[in-house]
N, C-alpha and C positions, 0 to 999 in steps of 0.2 A: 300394804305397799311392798312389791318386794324390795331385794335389794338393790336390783340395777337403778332401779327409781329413786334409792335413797343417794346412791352415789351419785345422780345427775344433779341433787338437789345440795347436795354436801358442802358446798362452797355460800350457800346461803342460809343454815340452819344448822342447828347442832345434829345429828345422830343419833336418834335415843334407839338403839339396839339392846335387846334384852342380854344386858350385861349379866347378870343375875346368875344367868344358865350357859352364859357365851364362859365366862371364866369361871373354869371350877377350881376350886380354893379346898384345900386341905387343910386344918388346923391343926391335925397330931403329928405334920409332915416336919423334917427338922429347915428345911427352906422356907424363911422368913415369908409371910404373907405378902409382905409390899414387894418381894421379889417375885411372888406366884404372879400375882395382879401384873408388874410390868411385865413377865413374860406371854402371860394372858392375852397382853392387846398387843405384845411384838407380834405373836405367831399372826393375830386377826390382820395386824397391817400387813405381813408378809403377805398374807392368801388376797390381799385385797377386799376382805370383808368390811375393813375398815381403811378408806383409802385416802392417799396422798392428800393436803389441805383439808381432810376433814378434821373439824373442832369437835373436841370432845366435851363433853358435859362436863361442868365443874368440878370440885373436889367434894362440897358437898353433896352434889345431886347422885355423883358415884357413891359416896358413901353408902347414903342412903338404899340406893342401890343392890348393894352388897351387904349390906348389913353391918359393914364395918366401920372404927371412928374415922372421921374427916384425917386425922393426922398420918391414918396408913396411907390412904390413896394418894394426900401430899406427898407424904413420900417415894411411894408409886412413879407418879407422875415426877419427882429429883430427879428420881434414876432414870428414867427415859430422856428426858429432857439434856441429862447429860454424856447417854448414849447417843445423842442426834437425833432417836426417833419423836420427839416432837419439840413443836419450840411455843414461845410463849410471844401473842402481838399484845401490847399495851391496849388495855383497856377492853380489847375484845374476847379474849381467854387463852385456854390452851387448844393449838393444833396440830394435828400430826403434822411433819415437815415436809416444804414442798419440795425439798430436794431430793425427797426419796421417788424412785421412776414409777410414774402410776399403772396398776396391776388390775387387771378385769377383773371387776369381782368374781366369786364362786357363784353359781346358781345355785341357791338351796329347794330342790324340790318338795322338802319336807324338814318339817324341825330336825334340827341337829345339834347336840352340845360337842364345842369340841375341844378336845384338852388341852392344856394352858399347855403342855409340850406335846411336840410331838416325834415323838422314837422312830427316823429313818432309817429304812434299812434299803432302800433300792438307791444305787447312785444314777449322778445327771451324766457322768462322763464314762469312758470304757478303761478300763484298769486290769492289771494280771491279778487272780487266784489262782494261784499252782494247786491244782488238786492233790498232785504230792503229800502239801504240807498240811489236806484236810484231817486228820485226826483227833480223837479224842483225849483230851486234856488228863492226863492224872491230878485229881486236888485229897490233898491230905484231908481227912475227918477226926474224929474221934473215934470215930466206929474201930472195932474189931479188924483186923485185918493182917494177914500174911503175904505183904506185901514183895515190893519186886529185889527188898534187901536195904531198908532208910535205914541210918539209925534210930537211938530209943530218944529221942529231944528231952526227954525229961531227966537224964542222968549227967546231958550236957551242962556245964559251969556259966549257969545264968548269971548266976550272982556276982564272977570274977567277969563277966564280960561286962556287966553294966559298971565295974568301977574302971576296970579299961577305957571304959566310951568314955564316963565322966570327966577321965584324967585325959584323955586325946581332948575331948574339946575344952576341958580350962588353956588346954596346951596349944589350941587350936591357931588363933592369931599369931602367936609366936613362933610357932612352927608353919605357918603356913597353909594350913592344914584346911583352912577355911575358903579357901583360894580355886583358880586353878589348879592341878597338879599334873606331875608326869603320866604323860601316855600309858607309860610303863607299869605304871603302879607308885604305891607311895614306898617311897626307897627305905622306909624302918620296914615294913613287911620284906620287901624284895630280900634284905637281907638277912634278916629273920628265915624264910624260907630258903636262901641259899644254904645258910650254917646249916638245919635240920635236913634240909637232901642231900646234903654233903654228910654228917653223922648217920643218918637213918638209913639211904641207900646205895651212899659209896659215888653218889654224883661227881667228874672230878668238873664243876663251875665254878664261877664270878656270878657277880653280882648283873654282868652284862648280858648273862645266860638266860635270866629268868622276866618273864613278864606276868604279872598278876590280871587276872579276868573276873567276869563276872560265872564263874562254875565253870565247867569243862565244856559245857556246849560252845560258850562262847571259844574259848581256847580251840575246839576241832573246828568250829567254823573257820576262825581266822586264819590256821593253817591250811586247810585246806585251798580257801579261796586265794592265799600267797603261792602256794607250792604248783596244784593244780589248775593247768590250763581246761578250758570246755572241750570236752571231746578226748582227752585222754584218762589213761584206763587206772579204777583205783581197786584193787583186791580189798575184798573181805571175806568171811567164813560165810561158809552158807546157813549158821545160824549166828547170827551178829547183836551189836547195838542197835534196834531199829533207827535210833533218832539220828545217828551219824550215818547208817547209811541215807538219809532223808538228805541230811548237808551236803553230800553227794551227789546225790543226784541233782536236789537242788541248784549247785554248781557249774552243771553243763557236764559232768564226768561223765566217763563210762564206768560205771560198776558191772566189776565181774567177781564169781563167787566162785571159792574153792573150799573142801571137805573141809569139817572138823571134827576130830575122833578123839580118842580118851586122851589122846597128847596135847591136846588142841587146833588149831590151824594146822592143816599139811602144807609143810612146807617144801615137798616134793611134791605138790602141784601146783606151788606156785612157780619154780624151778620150771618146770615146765611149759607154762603158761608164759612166762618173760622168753624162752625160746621164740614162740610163734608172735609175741607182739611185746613192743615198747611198752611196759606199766611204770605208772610214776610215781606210786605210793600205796602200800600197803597196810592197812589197819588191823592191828593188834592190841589181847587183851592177855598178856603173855602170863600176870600173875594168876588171874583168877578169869579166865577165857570166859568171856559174856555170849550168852546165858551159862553156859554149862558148868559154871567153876571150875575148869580142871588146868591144871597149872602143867605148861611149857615146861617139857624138860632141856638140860644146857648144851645137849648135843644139839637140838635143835633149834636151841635160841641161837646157839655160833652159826649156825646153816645160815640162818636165814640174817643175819649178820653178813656173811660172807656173801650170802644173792643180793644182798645192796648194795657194797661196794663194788662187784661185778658188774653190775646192769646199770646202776646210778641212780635208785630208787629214794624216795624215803619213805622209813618204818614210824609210821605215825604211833606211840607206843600210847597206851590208854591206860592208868595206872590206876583207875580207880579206888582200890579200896586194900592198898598195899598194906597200909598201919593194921589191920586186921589176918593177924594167922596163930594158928593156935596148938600146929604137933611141934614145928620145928622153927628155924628161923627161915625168913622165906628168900628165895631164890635173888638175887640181887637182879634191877631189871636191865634190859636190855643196854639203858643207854648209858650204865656202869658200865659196858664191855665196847664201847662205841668208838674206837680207837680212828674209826674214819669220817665219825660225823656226821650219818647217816639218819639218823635218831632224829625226829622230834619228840620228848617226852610231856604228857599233859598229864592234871589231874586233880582234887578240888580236897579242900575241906568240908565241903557238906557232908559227904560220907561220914567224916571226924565227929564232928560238930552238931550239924544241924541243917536241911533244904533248904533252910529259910536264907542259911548265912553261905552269901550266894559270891564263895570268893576261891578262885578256881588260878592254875599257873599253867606256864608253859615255860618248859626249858628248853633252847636251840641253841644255835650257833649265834653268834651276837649278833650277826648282818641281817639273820630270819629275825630274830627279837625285832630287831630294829624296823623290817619292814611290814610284821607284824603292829608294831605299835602305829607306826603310820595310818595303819587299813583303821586300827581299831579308833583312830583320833576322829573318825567320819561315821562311825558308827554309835560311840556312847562316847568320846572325847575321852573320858577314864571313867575311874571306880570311883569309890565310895571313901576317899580320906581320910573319914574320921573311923569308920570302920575297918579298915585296912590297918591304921594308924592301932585300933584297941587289942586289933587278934597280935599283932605284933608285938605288945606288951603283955600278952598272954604265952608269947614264945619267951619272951626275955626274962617274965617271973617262975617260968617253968608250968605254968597253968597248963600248959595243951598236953607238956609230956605227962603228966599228974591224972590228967584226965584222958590219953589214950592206954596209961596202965589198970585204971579202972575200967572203962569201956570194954578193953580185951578180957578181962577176967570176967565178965559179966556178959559178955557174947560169947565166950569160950562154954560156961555154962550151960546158958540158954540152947547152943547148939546141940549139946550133948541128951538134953531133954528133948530138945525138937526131934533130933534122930533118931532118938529112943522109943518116942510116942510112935513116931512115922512109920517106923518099922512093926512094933508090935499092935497099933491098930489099925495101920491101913497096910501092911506088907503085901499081901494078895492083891490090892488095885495097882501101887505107888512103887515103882522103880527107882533109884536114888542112889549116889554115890557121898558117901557124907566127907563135907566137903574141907581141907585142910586150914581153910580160912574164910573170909568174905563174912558177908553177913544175910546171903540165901541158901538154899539148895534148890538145885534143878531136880523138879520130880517129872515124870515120866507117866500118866495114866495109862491103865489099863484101855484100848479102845471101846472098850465095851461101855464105858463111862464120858462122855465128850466133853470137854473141858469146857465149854462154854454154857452147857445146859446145868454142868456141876458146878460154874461157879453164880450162873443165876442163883439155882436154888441155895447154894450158903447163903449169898448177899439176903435171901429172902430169911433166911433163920440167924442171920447177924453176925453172918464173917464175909470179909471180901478177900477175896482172891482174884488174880487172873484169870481171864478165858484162852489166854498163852495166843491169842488170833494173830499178835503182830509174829511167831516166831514160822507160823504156816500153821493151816490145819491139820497137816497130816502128823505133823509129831504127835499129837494132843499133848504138850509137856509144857510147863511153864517154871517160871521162880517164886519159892515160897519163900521169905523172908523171916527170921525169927529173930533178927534184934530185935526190932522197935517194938518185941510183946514181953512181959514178964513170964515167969513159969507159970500163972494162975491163970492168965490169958491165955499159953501155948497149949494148958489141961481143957480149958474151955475149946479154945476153937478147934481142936482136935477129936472133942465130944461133936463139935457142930458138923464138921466135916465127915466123922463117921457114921452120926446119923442119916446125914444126907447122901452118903453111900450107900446106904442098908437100906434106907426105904425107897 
């Protein structure tokens, strides 16, 4: 009989469909069986295989069935029963519910099992995918790698952040901590990170300056979409952050792009560029200019100081990975000299820390905090409390300074070998300026080597690198990273990479 036949009959017979092979059951799956089974005959009622009023076969006859004890499929059968999909008439059994809208069955031309879930991927309605934002994901491994400049997570103070966490949530109710919290962030970190950007880079803020985020993306989003209207114009280098320019665009801006040379950003073409049209904010990577690392000098940071207060811009400043410099002390940033206000300054502890601990600031003027935290109350309402609440007491016990003095001496190193290998085994392909701080160097291939076929073949011999695609093809140049590797790593992948040159 097919199916259409069994459904006309439904309402006067049970259903005997070969359950057996209709629901497939995994037992080394960690989703309880009696939850496979009721998702089994959810999907069946959905399709209408199994339709509206029809009674199912008892608890033991499923059993048996399936092979399983009577007391799963009761249970089976709880959970549906108390999802609505079926109900129970006295004395007659159990049946799917007649309140669910009855569904043509499927025509099965031929046996079919079909899985107790089933993974859509086409939707029923029309919806935006920005093609923009299709890119491919970076996900951390184990594997080998010279990456785009993470730090080394294994040198980071696990062990003082798990007593932090412990101590934020004994503290947790009392403080609030468990709660709602401020848009802002949780007010021990906010001024936690005031005091240390006030000692470290000459910040002169309050506590009403700074807004805690979730890493610096969220921090460039949120100003951006405050600051920038759609369709006005935002400057960046013509080799940039890719993912902030993505924000960008994302935003309805117009991005326009101007040189960057061993100084970084030219800022006589930006000067320029604000003659023939209204721009409303320029991004900047002034310590350690992304990708290139090469650091803004101060005649040029006041220029371009001076081109915001003239034209009325702001200098979106991106500080990424400031706590890291290793000839001298490093240039104080921009919005240490910001006498007009001009500055938003952003930037994150992951660099610090760790990718994982995804806890990022922004400094403005209290009115952008302010309308900043509004935007962000619609987007994730706030942070992570008790997390915020631990790194805080990580500033307060001196953990983070304790552990940005060992990080630096251990990246100061590592650099020194990295540049040393760089030069004397790959000097002939790899162009390179070694860099006064950060935690990559911008290397430069040889064209005759394409960066994307070189870093196929590593990943195949057990090093990942860039294929540098997001920065243009034409450079062939990417960032190689050499915190996150010890000296035994940086001899190895440096063996990998030269062999993969030479053959």
């Amino acid at each position: 009989m097919t199916f259409e036949g069994l459904y006309s009959l439904h309402k006067l017979t049970v259903i005997m469909l070969p359950y057996s092979t209709l629901i497939s059951l995994d037992k080394t799956a960690k989703t309880p069986i009696f939850l496979q089974i009721a998702a089994g005959l959810t999907e069946h009622i959905r399709r209408g295989i199994i339709p509206a009023g029809a009674r199912l076969p008892g608890s033991r006859t499923m059993a048996d069935s399936l092979g399983l004890h009577r007391k799963t499929v009761v249970a089976a059968y709880d959970e549906l029963l108390a999802q609505g999909w079926l109900e129970t008439q006295n004395s007659r059994g159990t049946f799917v519910s007649q309140k669910l809208p009855e569904i043509k069955p499927i025509s099965l031309k031929r046996s079919v099992i079909l899985p107790a879930t089933n993974a859509q991927t086409k939707a029923g309605f029309p919806f935006l995918a920005d093609p923009l934002l299709k890119l491919p994901i970076v996900k951390s491994s184990n594997a080998l790698a010279f990456n785009d400049g993470f730090p080394d997570v294994r040198i980071a103070p696990w062990d003082a952040l798990s007593r932090a966490y412990r101590t934020a949530l004994r503290q947790g109710f009392r403080k609030n901590l468990l709660f709602y919290g401020e848009t802002t962030g949780e007010p021990s970190l906010r001024a936690a990170m005031t005091d240390y950007l006030q000692e470290s880079r000459g910040l002169p803020i309050s506590i009403e300056n700074v807004l805690i985020t979730r890493g610096t993306m969220m921090a460039i989003h949120l100003a951006v979409q405050c600051i920038v209207r759609p369709g006005e114009v935002v400057v960046v280098g013509e080799v940039s952050y890719t993912s902030c320019n993505l924000i960008i665009k994302q935003g309805g801006a117009k991005l326009m792009t101007v040189p960057v040379d061993e100084h970084g950003i030219d800022v006589e073409a930006i000067e320029q560029l604000c003659k023939k049209t209204p721009v409303r904010m320029v991004y900047v990577t002034p310590h350690h200019q992304h990708p290139t690392t090469v650091i803004m000098p101060a005649e040029r940071r006041l220029r371009l100081l001076q081109l915001a207060k003239t034209h009325g811009f702001c200098i979106l400043e991106d500080d990424y990975d400031y706590d890291f410099h290793y000839n001298s002390n490093p240039i104080l940033p921009l919005a240490a000299a910001d006498a007009n206000r001009n500055v938003v300054y952003v930037g994150s502890l992951s660099k610090v820390f760790s990718p994982a601990l995804r806890v990022g600031y922004v400094v403005a003027p209290a009115e952008v905090i302010e309308a900043m935290a509004n935007l962000r109350r619609i987007i994730d309402r706030q942070g992570d409390n008790l997390l915020e609440a631990a790194v805080a007491v990580l500033f307060r016990d001196g953990e983070m300074r304790r552990h940005l003095k060992k990080a630096q001496k251990i990246y100061h190193q590592r650099r020194d070998l990295f540049c040393e290998l760089l030069t004397s085994e790959l000097g002939n392909v790899v162009e390179f300026s070694k860099p006064t701080g950060g935690l990559a160097v911008w290397a430069r291939f040889d064209p005759t080597f394409p960066l994307p076929e070189l870093a196929r073949k590593s990943r195949e011999n057990g090093l990942w690198i860039s294929d540098g695609l997001h920065y243009g093809s034409k450079l062939n140049a990417t960032r190689l990273g050499f915190a996150a590797v010890n000296e035994e790593e940086i001899e190895k992948g440096m063996r990998i990479l030269k062999g993969v040159i030479e053959n």
